[in-house]
N, C-alpha and C positions, 0 to 999 in steps of 0.2 A: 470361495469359488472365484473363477477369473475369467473373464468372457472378452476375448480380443479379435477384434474384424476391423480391419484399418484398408484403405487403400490412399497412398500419399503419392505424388509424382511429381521429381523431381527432375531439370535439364538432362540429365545421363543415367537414370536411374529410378524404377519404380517399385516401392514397397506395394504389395498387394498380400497381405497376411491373413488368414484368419485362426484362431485354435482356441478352445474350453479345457481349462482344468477343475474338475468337481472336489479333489480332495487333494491332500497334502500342503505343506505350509510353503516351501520353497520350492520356485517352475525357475528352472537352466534355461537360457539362450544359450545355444551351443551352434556355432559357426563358422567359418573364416572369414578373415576381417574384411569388411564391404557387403557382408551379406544381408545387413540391415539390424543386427542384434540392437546397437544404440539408440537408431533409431523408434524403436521397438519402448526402448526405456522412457524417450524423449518425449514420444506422443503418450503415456503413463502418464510420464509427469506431468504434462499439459504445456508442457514448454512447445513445442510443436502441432499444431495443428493437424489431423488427416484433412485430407479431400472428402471422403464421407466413409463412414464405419458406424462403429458399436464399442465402446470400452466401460468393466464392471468388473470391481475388485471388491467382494467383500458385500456382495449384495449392493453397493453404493455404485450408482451411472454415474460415469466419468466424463462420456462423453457420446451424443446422440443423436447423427447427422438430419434423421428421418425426422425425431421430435427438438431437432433445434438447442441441445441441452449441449454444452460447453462449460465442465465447472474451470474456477480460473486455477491458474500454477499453485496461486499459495491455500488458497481453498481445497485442493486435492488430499491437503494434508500428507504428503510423503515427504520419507525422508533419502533424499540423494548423496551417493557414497561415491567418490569419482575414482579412479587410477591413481590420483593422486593425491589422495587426503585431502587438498586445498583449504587448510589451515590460516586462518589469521596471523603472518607473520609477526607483525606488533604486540601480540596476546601472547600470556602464558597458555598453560594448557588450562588451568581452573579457569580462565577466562574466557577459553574457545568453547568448553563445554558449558559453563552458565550462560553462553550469549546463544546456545539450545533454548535454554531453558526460556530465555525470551520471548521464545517463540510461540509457545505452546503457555503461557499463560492466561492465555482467553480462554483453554478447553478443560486446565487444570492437568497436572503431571501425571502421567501413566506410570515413569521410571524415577525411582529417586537418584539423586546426587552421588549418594554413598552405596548406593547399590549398582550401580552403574560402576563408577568406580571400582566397586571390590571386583565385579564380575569379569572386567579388560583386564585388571591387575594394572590399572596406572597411576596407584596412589602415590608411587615414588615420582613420578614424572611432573606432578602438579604446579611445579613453579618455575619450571622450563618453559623453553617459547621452543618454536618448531623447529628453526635451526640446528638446537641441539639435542633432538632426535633420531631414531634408528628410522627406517622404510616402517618397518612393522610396527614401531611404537608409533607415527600418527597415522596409519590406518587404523589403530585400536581407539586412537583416539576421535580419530574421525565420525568412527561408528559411535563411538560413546555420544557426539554433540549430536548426532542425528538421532540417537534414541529418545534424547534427551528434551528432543523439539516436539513428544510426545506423536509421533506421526503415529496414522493408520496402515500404511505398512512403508515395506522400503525396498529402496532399486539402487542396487551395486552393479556398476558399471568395470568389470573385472581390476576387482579392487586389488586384486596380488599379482598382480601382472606385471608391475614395477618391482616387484620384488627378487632377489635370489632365493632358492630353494629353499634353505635353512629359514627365512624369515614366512616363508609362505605356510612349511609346517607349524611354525611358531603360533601363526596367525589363524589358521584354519579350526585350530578345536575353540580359539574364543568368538567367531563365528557360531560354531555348532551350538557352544553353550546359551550367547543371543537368542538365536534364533528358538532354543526349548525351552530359555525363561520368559521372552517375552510373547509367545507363539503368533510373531506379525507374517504378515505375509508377505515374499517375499521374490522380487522377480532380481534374477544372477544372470550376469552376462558372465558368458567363462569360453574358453579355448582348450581348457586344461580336463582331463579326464579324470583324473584324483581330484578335481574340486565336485566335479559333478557325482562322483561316487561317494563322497563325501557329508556332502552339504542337502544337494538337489533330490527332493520325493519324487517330482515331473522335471520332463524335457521339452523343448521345443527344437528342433535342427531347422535352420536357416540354409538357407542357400539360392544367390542371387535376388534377392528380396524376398524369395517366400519362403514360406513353411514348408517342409518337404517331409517330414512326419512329427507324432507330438503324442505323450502318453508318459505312464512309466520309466525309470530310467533304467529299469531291468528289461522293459519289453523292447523299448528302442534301439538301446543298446545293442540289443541282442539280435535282434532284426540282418539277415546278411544284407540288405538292399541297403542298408546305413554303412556300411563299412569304410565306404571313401570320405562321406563328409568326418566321419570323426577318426579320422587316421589310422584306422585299422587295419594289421595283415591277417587275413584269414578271418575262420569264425570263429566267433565268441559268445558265450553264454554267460550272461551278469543274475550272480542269484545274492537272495539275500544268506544270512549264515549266523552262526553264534557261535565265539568261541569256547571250547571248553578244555578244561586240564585234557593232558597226552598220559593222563593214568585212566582217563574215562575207558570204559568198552570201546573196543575200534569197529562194532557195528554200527557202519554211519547210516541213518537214513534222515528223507526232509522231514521237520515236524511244525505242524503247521506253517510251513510254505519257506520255512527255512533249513538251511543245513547246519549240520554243527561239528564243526573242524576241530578237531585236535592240535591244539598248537601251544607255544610256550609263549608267542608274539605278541600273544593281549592275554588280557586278564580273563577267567573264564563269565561270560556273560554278557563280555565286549561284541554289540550289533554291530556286524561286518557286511561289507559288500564283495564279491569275488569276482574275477573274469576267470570264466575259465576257459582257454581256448583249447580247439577243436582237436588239433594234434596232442594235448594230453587227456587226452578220453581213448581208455582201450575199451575192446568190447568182448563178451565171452560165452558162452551158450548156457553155460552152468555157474555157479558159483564158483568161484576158486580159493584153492583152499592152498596153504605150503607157500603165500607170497608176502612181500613184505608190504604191498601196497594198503593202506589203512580206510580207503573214500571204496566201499563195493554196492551198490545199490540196483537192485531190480527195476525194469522200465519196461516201455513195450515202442515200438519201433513206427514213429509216426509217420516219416518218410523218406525216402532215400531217389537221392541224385545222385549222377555222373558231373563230376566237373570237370573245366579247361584242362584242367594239367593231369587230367587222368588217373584221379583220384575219385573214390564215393565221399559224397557228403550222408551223413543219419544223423537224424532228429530222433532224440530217444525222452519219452516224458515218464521222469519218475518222480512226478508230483507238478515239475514244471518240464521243461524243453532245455534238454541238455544235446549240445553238438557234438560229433565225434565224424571225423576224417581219416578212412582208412584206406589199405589201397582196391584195389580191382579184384585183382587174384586173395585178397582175403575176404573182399564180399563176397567173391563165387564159393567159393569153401567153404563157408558158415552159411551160407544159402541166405543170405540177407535180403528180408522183405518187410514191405510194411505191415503191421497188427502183430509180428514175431515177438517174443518176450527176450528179451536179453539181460545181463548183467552189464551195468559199465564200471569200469576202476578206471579211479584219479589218485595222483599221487600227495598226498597230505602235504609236502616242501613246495610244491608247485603250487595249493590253494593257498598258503601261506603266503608264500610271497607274491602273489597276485591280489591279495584280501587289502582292503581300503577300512579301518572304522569309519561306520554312520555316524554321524554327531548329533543326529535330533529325533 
């Protein structure tokens, strides 16, 4: 659990936050840059002070303006991941990651050496110094000294952000793999929407110091009144999913709160995230039959708006809150209202290439 109420003030600038995560192991800072994400991490780590708050990760008070309670930086026990790996130039890598291990010898080792190692995949890298690494091989390794320093959880400060694409994919599934063997808790600063669908169980959206909403990364997401802060056009519906072989029945429905996609892109039983937006949701009164579309699922019609550009917005829940954008003249025609029962179809190429793997 994560319990965060900070207010800090700065010359041009006032963090005033507060927000509760009860479950999941990794909570997103998702914002634009200056909205206080770092700061967010900084007072975590105890490197920063609030003005007065509440901070509790893990059932352990971190910090407790009312009872006077301030544990210090390195008593916090976290392990910090920056932007830039910031590596010990002078060291090899077996040296950056045992002077972790330094660390954490008072408490006794959580992770071992060779298990850490196998898990990054940087056994080849061991007797290199940082210079003669990739972007992505010392943030693997970075993570590895920080696991290493046996911390109670950990705070990445959007550690692929230095990176190009290709290195970010690289890096993203030994994250996910971290994060299910070691199960730490784990606060992500990110900008990036594939990290968040990826990585992140909870969200937090920033903006101009506060929290502007915080929960699920399906529910948030999915929220139209989030649309700006996380650079979205239109609406979007984030559900969870599993892939399975394109020989399965093309009867899709949710099961147990997920869907299960047809697709050759992952392996069948690969946990997916999807967006699916608004404008590929058709809707239909009856089933249909003689198409080629594969996603047909029954819902029933939770509410419907008019919007700016003269379009209907519908909320249809077939297990969860799926959106569809249709126009005017085809809400009047199907008599669309709310409690109505309908079909929606999505088109299987469209969930496909919109689907992110969960990694934990």
């Amino acid at each position: 659990m994560l319990e965060f109420t900070a207010i800090k003030r700065y010359p041009a600038f006032t963090l005033d936050v507060s927000f509760k995560m009860n479950e999941g192991m990794v909570t997103g800072l998702f914002g634009r840059s200056g909205s206080g994400k770092t700061s967010i991490i900084n007072l975590t780590a105890g490197l920063i002070k609030p003005d007065e708050g509440y901070i509790s990760l893990g059932g352990k008070v971190l910090y407790d303006s009312r009872k006077k309670i301030n544990i210090s930086s390195p008593e916090r026990n976290s392990g910090y991941i920056f932007q830039d790996g910031r590596l010990f130039p002078h060291m090899t890598v077996e040296a950056n990651l045992r002077y972790g291990m330094k660390r954490s010898a008072h408490n006794g080792h959580k992770a071992g050496f060779d298990d850490v190692v196998e898990l990054l995949g940087i056994g080849d890298l061991l007797k290199r110094r940082p210079h003669r690494l990739s972007g992505g091989e010392k943030q693997r390794v970075a993570i590895g000294r920080a696991l290493l320093s046996s911390p109670d959880f950990l705070l990445m400060d959007e550690p692929l952000s230095a990176l190009d694409s290709h290195r970010k994919e690289e890096l993203i599934p030994f994250i996910g793999k971290m994060v299910q063997t070691f199960k730490l808790p784990v606060l992500y600063v990110t900008h990036s929407l594939d990290e968040l669908f990826s990585l992140c169980d909870n969200v937090v959206l920033m903006n101009d110091g506060k929290c502007t909403d915080s929960g699920s990364v399906e529910e948030v997401v999915s929220r139209p009144d989030n649309r700006e802060i996380l650079g979205l056009s239109g609406r979007v519906s984030v559900l969870r999913a599993s892939a399975v072989s394109e020989k399965e029945p093309s009867s899709i429905q949710f099961e147990d709160g997920r869907l299960r996609i047809p697709t050759s892109k992952y392996a069948t039983g690969t946990e997916l995230r999807v967006a699916v937006h608004s404008d590929d949701v058709t809707l239909a009164l009856s089933k249909p039959v003689g198409i080629s579309a594969r996603n047909i699922m029954k819902g029933t019609i939770t509410s419907v708006e008019n919007s700016d550009d003269g379009a209907v917005a519908v909320t249809v829940n077939v297990g969860v809150p799926v959106y569809a954008t249709i126009t005017r003249s085809a809400a009047s025609e199907l008599g669309i209202r709310t409690g109505m029962d309908v079909y929606i179809i999505m088109k299987t190429i469209a969930l496909s290439r919109l689907s992110v793997p969960f990694l934990h």
